[in-house]
C-alpha positions in Angstrom: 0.0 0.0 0.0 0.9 3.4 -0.7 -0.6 7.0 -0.2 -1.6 7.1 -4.4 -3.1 4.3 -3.9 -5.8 6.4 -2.1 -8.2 9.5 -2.7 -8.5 11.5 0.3 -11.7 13.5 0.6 -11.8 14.5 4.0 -10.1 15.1 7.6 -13.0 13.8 10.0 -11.4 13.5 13.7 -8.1 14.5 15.3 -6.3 12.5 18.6 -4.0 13.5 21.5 -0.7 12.6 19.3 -1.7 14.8 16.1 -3.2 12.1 14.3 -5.8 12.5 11.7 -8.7 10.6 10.6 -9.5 10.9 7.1 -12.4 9.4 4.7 -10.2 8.1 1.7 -11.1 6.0 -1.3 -9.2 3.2 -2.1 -8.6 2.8 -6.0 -7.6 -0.9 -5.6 -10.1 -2.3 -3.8 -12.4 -0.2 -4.8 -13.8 0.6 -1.3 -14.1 3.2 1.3 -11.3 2.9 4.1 -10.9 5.4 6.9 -6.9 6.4 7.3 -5.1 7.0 10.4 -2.4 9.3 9.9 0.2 9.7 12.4 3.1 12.8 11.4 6.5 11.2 12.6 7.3 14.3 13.7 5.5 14.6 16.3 6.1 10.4 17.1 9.3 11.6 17.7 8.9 14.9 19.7 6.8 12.8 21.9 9.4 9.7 21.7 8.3 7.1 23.9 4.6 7.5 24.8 3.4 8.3 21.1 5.3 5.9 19.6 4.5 2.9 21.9 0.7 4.7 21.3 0.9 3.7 17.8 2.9 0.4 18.2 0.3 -0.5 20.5 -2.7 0.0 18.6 -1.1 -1.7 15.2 -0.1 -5.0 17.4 -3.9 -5.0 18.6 -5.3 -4.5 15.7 -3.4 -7.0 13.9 -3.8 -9.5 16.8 -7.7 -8.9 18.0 -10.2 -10.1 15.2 -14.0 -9.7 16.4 -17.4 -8.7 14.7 -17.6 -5.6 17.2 -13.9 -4.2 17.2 -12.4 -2.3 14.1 -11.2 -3.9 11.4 -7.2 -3.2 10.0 -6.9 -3.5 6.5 -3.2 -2.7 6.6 -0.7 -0.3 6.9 2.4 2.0 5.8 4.6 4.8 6.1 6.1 7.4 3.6 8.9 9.6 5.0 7.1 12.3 6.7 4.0 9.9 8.5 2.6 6.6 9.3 -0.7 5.2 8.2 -3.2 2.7 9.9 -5.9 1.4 7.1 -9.3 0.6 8.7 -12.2 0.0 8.1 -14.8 3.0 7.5 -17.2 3.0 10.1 -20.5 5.8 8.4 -22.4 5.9 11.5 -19.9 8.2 13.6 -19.2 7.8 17.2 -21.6 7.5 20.4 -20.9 11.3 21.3 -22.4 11.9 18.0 -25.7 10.0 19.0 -25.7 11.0 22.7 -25.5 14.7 21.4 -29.2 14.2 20.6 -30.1 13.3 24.0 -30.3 9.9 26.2 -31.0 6.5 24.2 -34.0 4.4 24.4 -33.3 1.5 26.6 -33.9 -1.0 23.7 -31.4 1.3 22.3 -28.9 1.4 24.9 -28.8 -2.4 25.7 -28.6 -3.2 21.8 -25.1 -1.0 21.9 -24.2 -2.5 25.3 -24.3 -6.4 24.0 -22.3 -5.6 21.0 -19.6 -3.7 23.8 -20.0 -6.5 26.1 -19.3 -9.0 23.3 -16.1 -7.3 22.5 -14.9 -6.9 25.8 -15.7 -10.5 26.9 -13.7 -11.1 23.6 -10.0 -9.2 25.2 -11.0 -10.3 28.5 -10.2 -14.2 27.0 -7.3 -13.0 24.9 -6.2 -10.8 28.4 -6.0 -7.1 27.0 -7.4 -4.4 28.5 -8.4 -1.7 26.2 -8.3 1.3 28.9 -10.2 3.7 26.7 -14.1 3.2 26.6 -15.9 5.9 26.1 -18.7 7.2 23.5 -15.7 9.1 21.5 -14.1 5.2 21.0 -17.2 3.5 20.1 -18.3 4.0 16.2 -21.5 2.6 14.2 -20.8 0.2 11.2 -22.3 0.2 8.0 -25.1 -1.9 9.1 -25.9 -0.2 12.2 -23.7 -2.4 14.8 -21.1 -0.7 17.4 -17.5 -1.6 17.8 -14.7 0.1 19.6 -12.1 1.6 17.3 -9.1 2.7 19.8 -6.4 0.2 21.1 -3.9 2.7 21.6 -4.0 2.1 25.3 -4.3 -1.5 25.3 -2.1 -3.9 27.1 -2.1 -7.7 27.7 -2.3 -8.0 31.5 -1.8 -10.8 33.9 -4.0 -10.0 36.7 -3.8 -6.5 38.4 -0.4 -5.6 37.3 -0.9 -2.2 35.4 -0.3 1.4 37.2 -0.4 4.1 34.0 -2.5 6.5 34.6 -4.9 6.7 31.5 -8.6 7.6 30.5 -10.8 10.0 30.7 -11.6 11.4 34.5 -15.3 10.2 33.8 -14.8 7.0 32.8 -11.4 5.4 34.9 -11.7 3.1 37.3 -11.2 3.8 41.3 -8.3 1.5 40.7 -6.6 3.1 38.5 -6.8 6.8 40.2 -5.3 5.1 43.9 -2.3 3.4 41.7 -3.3 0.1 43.4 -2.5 -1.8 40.7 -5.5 -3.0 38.1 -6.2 -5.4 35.0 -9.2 -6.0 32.6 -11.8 -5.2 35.5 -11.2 -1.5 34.5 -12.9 -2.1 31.1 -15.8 -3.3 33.1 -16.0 -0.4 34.9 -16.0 1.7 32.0 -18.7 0.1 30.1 -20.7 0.7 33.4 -20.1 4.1 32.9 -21.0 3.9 29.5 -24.3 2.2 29.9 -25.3 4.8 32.3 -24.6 7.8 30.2 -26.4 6.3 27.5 -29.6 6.1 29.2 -29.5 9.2 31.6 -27.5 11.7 28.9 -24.6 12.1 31.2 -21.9 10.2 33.3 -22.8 9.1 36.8 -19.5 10.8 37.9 -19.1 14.2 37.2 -17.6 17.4 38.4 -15.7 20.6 37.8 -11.8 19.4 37.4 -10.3 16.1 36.9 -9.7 16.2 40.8 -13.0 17.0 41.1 -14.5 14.1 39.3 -11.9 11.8 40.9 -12.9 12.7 44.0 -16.7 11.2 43.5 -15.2 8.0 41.6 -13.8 7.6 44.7 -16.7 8.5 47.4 -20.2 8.4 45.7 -22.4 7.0 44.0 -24.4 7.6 40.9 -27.2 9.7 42.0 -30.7 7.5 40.9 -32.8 8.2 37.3 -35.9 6.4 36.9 -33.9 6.4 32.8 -31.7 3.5 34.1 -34.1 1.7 36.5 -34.8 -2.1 37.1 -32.2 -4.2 36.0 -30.0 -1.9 33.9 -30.1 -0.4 37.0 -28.6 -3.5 38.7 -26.0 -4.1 35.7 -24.6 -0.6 36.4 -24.2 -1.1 39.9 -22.6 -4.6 39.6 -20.3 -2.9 36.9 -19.7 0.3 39.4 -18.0 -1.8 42.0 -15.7 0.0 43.7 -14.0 -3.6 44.5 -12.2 -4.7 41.1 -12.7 -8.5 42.8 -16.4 -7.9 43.2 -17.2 -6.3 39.9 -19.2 -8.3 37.3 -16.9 -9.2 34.2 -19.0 -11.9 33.1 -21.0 -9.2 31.1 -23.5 -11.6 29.3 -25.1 -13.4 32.4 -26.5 -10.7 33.5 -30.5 -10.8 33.8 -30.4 -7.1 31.4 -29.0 -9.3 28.9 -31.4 -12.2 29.2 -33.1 -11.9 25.8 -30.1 -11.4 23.6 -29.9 -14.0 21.1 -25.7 -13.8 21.4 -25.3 -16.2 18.2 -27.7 -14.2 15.7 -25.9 -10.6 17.8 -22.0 -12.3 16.2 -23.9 -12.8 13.0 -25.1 -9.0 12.7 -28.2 -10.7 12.4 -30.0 -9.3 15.7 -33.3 -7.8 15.2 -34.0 -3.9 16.5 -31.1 -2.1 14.7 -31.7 1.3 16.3 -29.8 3.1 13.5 -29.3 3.1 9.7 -26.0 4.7 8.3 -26.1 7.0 5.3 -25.6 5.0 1.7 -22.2 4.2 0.8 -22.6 6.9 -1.9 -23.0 9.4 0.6 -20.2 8.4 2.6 -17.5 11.4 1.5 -20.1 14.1 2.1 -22.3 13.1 5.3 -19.2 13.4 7.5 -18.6 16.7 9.8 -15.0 17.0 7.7 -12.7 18.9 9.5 -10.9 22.6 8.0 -7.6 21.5 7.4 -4.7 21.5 5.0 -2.0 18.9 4.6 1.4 20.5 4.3 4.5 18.9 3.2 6.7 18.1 5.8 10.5 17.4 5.7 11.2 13.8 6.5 12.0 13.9 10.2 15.1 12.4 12.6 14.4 8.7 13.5 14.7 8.0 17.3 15.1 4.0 18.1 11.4 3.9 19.4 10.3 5.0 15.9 13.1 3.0 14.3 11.6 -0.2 16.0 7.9 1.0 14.9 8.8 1.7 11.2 10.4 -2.2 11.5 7.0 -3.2 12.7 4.9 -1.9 9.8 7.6 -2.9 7.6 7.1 -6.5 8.9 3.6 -7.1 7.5 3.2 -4.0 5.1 1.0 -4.5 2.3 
């Protein structure tokens, strides 16, 4: 793969390490892809944490293959930036919807089996994906959620991880007290999650990071007859402040009890809340960013980007 290879339309979505999201059109599969760029330059102003970012999220893509996480269709690099080929995912993310106002419940659960799928997925493979939130969660083609951001993800053996990472909203009590955590965190999360999408806010908020932490920490979700009965119980079993106690066997719970989990793997569930715009809207629908590419002088190479250009280079297309 290479960059002509492509027709770029649009810049749809920045991240933390200047990365771009653009809608591009590849010519020789004749399909719609979404591009991850990443500028080197800034891979190697940041050195280690940007570049083990995007090392990261390539070795998880490449090794987690589900129905509800993103698909890689392959990657490259030309001498100014790096590029992560993925699947196109028209529906946008779960800010996008939530901006509207909460979800139905039949809504909200629908999104919550496909999350609870994946999850249950990296919680047999042991990764943790540390970063779920509406902004990581995008809507397929044919209406089904999967998480798009392994950037944070780690393999884990039991509570052995102390980075600090997430959003204040949505990280675990664990993870603020450094007390070590593992793949209860994502639980966590997806309780948050659930909650937000049927109440239109997170259970945990406040006016500073130190602020929010402090009510992760000391109390509880203040009650909405929106997430009553037993959504009401999943959250609460997910909000465990206990990583030991917290439900992580997402799919027995009672909320879940009518999901048909075979015909859910086979995008074949019934009550798709959402229909994507037509492929052939696809370049225009988006909310495209104003932005200009400009050349850029092919950077210096530290030995964490050295390592990372060897990894792409290792399976490029």
């Amino acid at each position: 793969m290479r960059l002509a290879d492509f027709e770029i339309k649009a810049t749809i979505g920045t991240g933390g390490f200047g990365e771009r999201v653009k809608v591009a059109y590849d010519r020789m599969e004749g399909e719609w892809r979404a591009l991850k760029v990443f500028d080197k330059s800034v891979l190697v102003a940041n050195d280690v944490l940007a570049s083990s970012y995007v090392a990261a999220e390539l070795a998880m893509l490449r090794r987690i293959k589900h129905p509800f996480v993103v698909e890689l269709v392959g990657q490259f690099h030309d001498a100014a930036h790096v590029y992560l080929v993925l699947e196109l995912l028209p529906g946008g993310d779960l800010r996008r919807l939530l901006a509207r106002g909460p979800l139905a419940a039949i809504d909200a659960r629908f999104y919550a089996t496909q999350l609870a799928s994946a999850l249950e997925h990296l919680r047999d493979e042991s990764v943790v994906c540390r970063n779920v939130r509406p902004e990581t969660v995008c809507i397929d083609t044919h209406g089904y959620a999967k998480l798009v951001d392994f950037g944070f993800a780690k393999k884990v053996v039991k509570r052995t991880l102390r980075t600090m990472c997430g959003v204040p909203e949505y990280v675990a009590p664990e993870i603020i007290e450094n007390r070590g955590y593992g793949i209860e965190v994502d639980a966590w999360a997806l309780g948050v999650l659930i909650f937000e999408m049927l109440v239109g806010y997170p259970p945990f908020c406040g006016t500073s990071p130190l602020d929010v932490y402090k009510r992760v920490l000391k109390t509880d979700p203040r009650p909405s007859a929106r997430c009553a009965g037993e959504a009401r119980d999943l959250v609460a079993s997910l909000l465990v402040r206990d990583p030991a106690k917290r439900l992580v066997h997402l799919r027995s719970h009672p909320w879940f009890a009518t999901v048909h989990w075979v015909a859910l793997l086979a995008r074949e569930a019934p009550g798709v809340p959402f229909a994507p715009p037509r492929a052939s809207s696809w370049p225009y629908h988006f909310d495209a960013l104003d932005e200009e590419d400009a050349e850029t002088e092919e950077p210096p190479v530290s030995a964490k980007l050295d390592s990372l250009i060897a990894a792409l280079e290792d399976e490029e297309c």
